[in-house]
C-alpha positions as CSV (number, residue, x, y, z in Angstrom):
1,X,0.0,0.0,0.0
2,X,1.1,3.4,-0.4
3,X,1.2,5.7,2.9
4,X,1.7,9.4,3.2
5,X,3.3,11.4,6.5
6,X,1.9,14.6,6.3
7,X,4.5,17.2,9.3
8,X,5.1,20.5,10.0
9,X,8.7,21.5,9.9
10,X,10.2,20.4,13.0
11,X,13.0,17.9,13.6
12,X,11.7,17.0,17.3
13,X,8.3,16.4,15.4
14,X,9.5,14.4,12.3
15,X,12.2,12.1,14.7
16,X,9.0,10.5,16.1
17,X,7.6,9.9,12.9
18,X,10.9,8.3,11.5
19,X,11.2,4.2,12.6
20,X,7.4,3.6,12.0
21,X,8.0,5.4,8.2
22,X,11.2,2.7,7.9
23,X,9.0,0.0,9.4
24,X,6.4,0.5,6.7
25,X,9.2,0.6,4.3
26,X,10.8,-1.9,5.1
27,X,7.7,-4.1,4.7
28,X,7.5,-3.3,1.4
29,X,5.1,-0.2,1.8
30,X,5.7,3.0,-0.4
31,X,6.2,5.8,1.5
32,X,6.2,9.9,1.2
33,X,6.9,12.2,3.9
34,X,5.3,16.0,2.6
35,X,6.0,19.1,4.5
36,X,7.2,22.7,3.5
37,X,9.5,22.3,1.1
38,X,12.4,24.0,3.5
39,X,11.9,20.8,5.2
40,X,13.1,17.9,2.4
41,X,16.9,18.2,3.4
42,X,16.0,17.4,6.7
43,X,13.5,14.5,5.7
44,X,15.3,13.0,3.0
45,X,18.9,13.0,5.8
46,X,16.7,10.2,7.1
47,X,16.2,7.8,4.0
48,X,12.7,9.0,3.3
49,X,11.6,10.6,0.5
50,X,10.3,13.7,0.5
51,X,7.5,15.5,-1.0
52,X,7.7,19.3,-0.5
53,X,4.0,21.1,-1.0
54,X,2.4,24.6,-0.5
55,X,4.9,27.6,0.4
56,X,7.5,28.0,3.4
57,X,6.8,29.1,6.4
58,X,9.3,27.9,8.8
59,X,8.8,26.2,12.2
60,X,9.5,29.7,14.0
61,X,6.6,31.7,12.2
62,X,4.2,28.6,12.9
63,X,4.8,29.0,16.2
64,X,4.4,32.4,16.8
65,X,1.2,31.8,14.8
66,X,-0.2,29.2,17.3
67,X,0.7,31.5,20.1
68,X,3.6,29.7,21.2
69,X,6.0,32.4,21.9
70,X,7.6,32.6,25.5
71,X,5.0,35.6,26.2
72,X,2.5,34.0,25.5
73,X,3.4,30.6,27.4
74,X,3.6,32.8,30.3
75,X,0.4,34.5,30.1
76,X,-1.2,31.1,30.0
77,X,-2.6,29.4,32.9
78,X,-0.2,27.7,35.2
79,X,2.3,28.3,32.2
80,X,-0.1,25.8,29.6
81,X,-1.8,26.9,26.5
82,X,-4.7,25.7,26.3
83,X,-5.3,22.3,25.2
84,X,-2.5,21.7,27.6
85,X,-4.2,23.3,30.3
86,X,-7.3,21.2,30.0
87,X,-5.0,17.5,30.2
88,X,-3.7,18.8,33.2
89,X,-7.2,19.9,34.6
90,X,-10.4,18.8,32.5
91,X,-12.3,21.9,34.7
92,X,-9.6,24.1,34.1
93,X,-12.0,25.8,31.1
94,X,-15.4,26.7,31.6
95,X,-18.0,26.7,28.7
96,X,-17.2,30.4,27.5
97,X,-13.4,29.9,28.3
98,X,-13.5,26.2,25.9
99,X,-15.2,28.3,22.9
100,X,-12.7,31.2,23.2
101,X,-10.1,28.6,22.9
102,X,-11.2,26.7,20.4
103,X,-11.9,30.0,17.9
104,X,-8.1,31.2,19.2
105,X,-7.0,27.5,18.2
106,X,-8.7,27.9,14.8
107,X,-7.8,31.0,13.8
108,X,-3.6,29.7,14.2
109,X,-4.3,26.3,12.9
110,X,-5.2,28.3,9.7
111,X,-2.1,29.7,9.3
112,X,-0.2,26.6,8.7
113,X,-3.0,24.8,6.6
114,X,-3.5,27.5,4.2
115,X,0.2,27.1,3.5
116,X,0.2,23.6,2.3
117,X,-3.3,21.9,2.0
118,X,-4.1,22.7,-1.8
119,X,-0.9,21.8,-3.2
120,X,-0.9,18.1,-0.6
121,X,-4.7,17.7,-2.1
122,X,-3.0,17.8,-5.5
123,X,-0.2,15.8,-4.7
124,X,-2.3,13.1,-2.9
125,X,-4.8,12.9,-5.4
126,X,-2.4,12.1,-8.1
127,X,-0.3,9.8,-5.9
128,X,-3.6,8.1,-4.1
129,X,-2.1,7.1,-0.9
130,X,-3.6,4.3,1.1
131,X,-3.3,5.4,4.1
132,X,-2.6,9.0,5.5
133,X,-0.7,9.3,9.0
134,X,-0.9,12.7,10.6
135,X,1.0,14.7,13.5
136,X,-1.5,16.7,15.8
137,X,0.1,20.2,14.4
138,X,-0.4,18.9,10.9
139,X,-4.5,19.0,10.3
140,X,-3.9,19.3,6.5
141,X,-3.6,15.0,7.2
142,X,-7.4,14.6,8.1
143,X,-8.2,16.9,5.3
144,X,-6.4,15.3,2.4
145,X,-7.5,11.8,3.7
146,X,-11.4,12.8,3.3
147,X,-10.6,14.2,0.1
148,X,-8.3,10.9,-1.6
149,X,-10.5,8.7,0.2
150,X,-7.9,7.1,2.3
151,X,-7.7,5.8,5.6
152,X,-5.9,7.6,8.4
153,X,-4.4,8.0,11.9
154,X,-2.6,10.7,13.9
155,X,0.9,9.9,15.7
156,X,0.9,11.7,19.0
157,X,3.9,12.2,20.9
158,X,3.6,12.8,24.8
159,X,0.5,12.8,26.3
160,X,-2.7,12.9,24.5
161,X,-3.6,16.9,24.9
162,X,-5.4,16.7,21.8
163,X,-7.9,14.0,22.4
164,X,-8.4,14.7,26.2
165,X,-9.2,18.3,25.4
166,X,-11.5,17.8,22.6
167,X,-13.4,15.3,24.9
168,X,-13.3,17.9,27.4
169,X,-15.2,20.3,24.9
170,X,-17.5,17.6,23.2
171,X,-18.6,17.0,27.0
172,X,-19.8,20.5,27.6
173,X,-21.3,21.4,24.5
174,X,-23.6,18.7,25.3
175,X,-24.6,20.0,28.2
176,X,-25.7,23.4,26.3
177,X,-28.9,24.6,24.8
178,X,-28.6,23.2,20.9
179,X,-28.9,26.9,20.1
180,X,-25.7,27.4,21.6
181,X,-23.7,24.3,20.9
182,X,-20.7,26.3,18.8
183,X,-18.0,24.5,17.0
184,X,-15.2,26.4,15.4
185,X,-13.1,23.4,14.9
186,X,-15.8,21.2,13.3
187,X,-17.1,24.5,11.1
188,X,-13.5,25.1,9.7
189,X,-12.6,21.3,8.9
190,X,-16.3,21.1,8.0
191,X,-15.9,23.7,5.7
192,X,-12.2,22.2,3.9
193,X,-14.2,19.1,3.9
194,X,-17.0,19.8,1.7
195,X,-14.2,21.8,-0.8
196,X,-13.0,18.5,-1.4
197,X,-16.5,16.6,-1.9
198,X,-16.6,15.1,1.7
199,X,-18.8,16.3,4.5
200,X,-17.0,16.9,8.0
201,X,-16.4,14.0,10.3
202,X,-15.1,13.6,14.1
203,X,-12.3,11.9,12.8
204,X,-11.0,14.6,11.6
205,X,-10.0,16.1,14.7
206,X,-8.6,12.8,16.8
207,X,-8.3,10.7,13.4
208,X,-10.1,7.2,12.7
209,X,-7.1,5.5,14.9
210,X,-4.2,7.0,17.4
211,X,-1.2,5.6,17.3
212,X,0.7,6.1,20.9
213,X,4.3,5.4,21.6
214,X,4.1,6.1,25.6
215,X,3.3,3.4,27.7
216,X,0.3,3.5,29.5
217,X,1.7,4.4,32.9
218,X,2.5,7.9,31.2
219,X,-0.6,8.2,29.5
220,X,-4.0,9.3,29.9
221,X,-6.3,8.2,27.4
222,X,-9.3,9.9,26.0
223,X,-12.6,7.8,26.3
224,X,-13.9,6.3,22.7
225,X,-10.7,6.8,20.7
226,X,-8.9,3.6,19.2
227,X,-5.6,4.1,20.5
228,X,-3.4,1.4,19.0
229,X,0.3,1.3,21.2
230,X,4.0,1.1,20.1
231,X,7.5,1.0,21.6
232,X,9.2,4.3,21.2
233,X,12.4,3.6,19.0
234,X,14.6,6.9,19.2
235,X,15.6,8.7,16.6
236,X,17.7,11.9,16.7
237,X,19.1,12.1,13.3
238,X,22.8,11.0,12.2
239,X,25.1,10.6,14.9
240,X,28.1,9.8,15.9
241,X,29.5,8.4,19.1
242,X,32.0,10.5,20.8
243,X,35.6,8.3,22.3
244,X,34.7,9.3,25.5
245,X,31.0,7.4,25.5
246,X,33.1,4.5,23.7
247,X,34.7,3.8,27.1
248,X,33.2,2.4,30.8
249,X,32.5,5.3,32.6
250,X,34.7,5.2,36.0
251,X,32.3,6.5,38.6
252,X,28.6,6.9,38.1
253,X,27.5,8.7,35.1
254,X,24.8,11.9,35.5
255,X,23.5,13.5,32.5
256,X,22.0,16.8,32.5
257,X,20.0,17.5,29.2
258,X,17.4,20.5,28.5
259,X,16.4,19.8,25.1
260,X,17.4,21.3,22.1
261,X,13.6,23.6,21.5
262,X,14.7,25.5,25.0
263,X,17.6,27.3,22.8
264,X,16.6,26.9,19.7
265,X,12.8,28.7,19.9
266,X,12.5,30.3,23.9
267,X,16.3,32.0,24.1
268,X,17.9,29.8,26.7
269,X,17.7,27.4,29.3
270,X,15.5,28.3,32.6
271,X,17.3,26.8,34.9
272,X,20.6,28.1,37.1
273,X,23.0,25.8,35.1
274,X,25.9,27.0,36.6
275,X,24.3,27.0,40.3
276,X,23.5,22.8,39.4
277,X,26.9,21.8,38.3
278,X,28.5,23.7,41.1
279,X,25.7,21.9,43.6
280,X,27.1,18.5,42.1
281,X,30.7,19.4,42.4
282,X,31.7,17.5,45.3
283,X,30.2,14.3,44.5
284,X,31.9,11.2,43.6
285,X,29.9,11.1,40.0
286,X,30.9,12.1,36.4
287,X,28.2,14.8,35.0
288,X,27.8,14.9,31.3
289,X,26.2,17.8,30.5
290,X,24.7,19.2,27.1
291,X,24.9,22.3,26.7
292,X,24.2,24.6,23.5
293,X,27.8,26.6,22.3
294,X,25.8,29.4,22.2
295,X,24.9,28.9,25.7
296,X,28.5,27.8,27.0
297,X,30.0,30.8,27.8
298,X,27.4,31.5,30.4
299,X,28.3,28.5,32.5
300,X,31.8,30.0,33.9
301,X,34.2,27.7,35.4
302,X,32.9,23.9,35.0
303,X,33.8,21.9,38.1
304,X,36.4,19.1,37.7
305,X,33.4,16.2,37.5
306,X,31.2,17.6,34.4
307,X,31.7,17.3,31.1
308,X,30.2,20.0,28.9
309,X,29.6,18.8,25.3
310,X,27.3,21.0,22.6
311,X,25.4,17.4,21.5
312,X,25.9,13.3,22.5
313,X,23.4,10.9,21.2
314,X,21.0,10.5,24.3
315,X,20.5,6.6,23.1
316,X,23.9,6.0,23.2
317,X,24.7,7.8,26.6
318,X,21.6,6.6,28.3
319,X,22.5,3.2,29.1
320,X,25.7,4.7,30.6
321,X,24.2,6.7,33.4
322,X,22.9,6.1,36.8
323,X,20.5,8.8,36.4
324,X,19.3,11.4,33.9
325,X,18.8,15.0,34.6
326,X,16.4,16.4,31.9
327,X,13.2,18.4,30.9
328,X,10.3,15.6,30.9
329,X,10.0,16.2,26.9
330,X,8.4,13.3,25.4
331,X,10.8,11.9,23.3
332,X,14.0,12.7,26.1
333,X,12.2,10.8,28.3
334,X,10.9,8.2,26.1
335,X,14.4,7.4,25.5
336,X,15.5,7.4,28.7
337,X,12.4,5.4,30.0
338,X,13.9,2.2,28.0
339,X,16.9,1.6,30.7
340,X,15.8,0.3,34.0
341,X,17.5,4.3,35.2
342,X,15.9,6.8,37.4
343,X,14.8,10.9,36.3
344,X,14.9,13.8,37.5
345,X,12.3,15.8,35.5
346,X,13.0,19.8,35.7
347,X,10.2,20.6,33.5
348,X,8.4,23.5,32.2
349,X,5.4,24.0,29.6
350,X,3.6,22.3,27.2
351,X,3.3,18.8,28.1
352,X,6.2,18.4,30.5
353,X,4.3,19.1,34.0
354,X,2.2,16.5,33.3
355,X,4.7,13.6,31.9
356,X,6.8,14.6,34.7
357,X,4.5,13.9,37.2
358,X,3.5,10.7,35.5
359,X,7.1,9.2,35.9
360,X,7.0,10.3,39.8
361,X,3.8,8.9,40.5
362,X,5.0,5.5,38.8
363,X,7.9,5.8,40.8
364,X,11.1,6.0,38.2
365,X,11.8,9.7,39.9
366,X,11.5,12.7,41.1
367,X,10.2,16.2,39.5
368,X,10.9,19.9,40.1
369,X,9.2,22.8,38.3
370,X,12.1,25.2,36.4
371,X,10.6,28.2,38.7
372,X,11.5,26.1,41.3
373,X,14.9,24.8,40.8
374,X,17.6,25.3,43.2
375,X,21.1,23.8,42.7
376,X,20.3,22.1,46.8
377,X,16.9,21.0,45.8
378,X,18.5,19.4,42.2
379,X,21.2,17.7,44.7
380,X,18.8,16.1,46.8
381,X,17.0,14.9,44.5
382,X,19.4,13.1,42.6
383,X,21.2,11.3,45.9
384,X,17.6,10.5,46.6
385,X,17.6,9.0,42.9
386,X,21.3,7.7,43.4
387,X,21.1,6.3,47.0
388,X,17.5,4.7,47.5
389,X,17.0,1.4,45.1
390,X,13.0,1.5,44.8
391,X,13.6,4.5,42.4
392,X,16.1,1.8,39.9
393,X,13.5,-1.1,40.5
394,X,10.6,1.2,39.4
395,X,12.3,2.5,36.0
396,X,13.4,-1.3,35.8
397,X,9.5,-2.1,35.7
398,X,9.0,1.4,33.2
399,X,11.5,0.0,30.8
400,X,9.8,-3.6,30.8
401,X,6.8,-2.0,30.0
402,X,8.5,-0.1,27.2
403,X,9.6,-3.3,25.9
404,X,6.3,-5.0,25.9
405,X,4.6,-2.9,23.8
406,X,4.5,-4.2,19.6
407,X,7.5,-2.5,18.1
408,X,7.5,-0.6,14.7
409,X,7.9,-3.8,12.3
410,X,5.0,-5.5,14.6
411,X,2.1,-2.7,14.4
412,X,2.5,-2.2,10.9
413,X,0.1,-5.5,10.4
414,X,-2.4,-4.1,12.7
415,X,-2.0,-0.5,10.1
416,X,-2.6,-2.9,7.2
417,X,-5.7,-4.0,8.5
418,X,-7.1,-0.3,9.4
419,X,-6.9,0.8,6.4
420,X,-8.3,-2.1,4.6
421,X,-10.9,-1.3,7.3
422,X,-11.3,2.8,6.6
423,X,-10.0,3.4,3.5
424,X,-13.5,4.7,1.3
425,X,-12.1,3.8,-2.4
């Protein structure tokens, strides 16, 4: 069968897409990846072939036009845009408050969709894909798959924000006068929908079937959607391993690790940096340390036991450590979460908060919001982590749950079958 990727032009995005787009492959599916057509270097860097569409926008001005920009993270409540919000608190959002959201949600979700949809239509309905898989920032997917006819499924990374928070909103609007039972979602895809000959569906907003890499001790799941699991496989682009990680380490390895979107989009880590290494300095560990270049030079003097490097490939220097400093984003921690190895999650927005409190209530660490991080509290924590086993045992049990979820190669059967199952020509 053929299958289409539809994703917006971001590497922490596309990585999670990557070993189920090889799995397919290398079961003898064709496969596509579109996106802006900035993005096909990147894409293609991975083996897959690329199918640029629609104009560039860039990652950075997508952002801004979802209203993810460090102001307006702040401004949000308890530092989560909405739907992030609502995962962490399904009454977080009153009636009035949902519809606002969902109109503010709309309005930004254009911005990307406009970009790319007509010319993906065109490309899909020449190509004819089988079977359409979608990222929740990409809702061009569910649109080209009502209007080819094929089947389709988003990829979520992290925890379901989507789903939980359009449940939260199908629940009140039910409990509404039918005269005021809004939609802006529905209306807008409703309205791509019918361009295309189709008439608007609920699948176009959760898809016909989710496909989940977390295991279900970090996830919460939305009632009524056919969530279908697999093992997280990381992917962080080429690599290579550096002489040092080719070596035993001699004492206890620490890695401290704060993402690469931290720099890259919100200007800088949010964490004292130099106030944690210089916490950790008199302890008989080795702390490997990634830190941006451009952020280096505000570390200072390194103490004698860390190692500052700009990049190390996390799958490679996880099963080093003894424990993992980092920011509880989804695929860091996924990664981390497949060695039996405790976490301490410093985390901030978006999903973080609530992955990070997922891993402490199973057990396999310890959290600490950014506004709340001191170099003492990041020190107790990790001897805590270091020094009491039930922390090991419980990421032991986390990792064997990992493993016992199908792999890439083993769901794409269960794929095959969904879109003999969905697909409407």
């Amino acid at each position: 069968m053929r299958v289409l990727f539809t994703v917006n032009p971001g590497t922490t995005i596309f990585n999670h897409l990557v070993p189920l787009a090889w799995a397919l492959r290398t079961a003898g599916h064709e496969v596509r990846v579109a996106s802006q057509p900035l993005f096909a270097d990147e894409i293609t860097r991975s083996g897959l072939t690329a199918v640029g569409v629609g104009r560039n926008l860039g990652i950075k001005r997508l952002l801004v036009a979802q209203g993810a920009t460090e102001d307006t993270i702040q401004e949000s409540r308890r530092g989560l845009p909405q739907p992030y919000c609502v995962a962490e608190d399904p009454d977080s959002l009153d009636w009035e408050e949902s519809m606002m959201a969902w109109h503010y949600n709309v309005e930004h979700a254009k911005y990307e969709t406009v970009a790319i949809t007509a010319g993906l239509v065109e490309f899909a309905r020449h190509w004819q894909p089988d079977l359409v898989i979608w990222e929740p920032f990409t809702p061009a997917g569910p649109i080209v798959a009502k209007a080819c006819g094929a089947a389709h499924g988003r990829l979520i990374y992290g925890v379901d924000v989507f789903g939980l928070s359009r449940q939260h909103y199908l629940r009140l609007q039910a409990e509404q006068e039918p005269e005021h039972r809004g939609d802006p979602l529905a209306d807008w895809l409703g309205g791509y929908a019918r361009k295309y000959g189709g008439e608007y569906t609920e699948d176009m907003v959760t898809g016909q079937f989710t496909i989940d890499h977390m295991p279900a001790s970090l996830q919460v799941e939305a009632d009524g959607l056919d969530y279908r699991r697999m093992q997280y496989i990381p992917y962080g682009g080429p690599a290579v391993v550096p002489a040092w990680l080719q070596k035993p380490a001699q004492r206890p390895r620490v890695a401290i690790t704060m993402g690469i979107s931290a720099t890259q989009f919100f200007g800088g880590y949010n964490i004292p940096f130099t106030d944690v290494l210089d916490s950790l300095a008199d302890l008989d560990v080795e702390i490997v340390a990634t830190v941006a270049e451009s952020e280096q030079h505000k570390l200072g003097k390194t103490p004698d036991n860390a190692r500052i490097v700009d990049y190390a490939p996390l799958h490679a220097l996880a099963s080093t450590c003894s424990a993992i400093i980092h920011h509880a984003g989804a695929a860091t921690l996924a990664t981390v979460a497949r060695h039996p190895i405790p976490h301490l999650s410093l985390h901030y927005h978006w999903d973080q908060p609530f992955l990070a409190k997922l891993l402490t209530q199973h057990g396999a660490g310890l959290d600490i919001h950014t506004t709340e991080v001191t170099g003492d509290n990041v020190r107790a924590s990790l001897l805590r982590l270091l020094n009491e086993p039930r922390f090991t045992q419980r990421a032991t049990d986390l990792r064997d749950e990992m493993f016992a979820l199908p792999s890439p190669n083993e769901l794409v059967h269960q794929l095959e079958e969904l879109t003999t199952k969905h697909r409407t020509r």
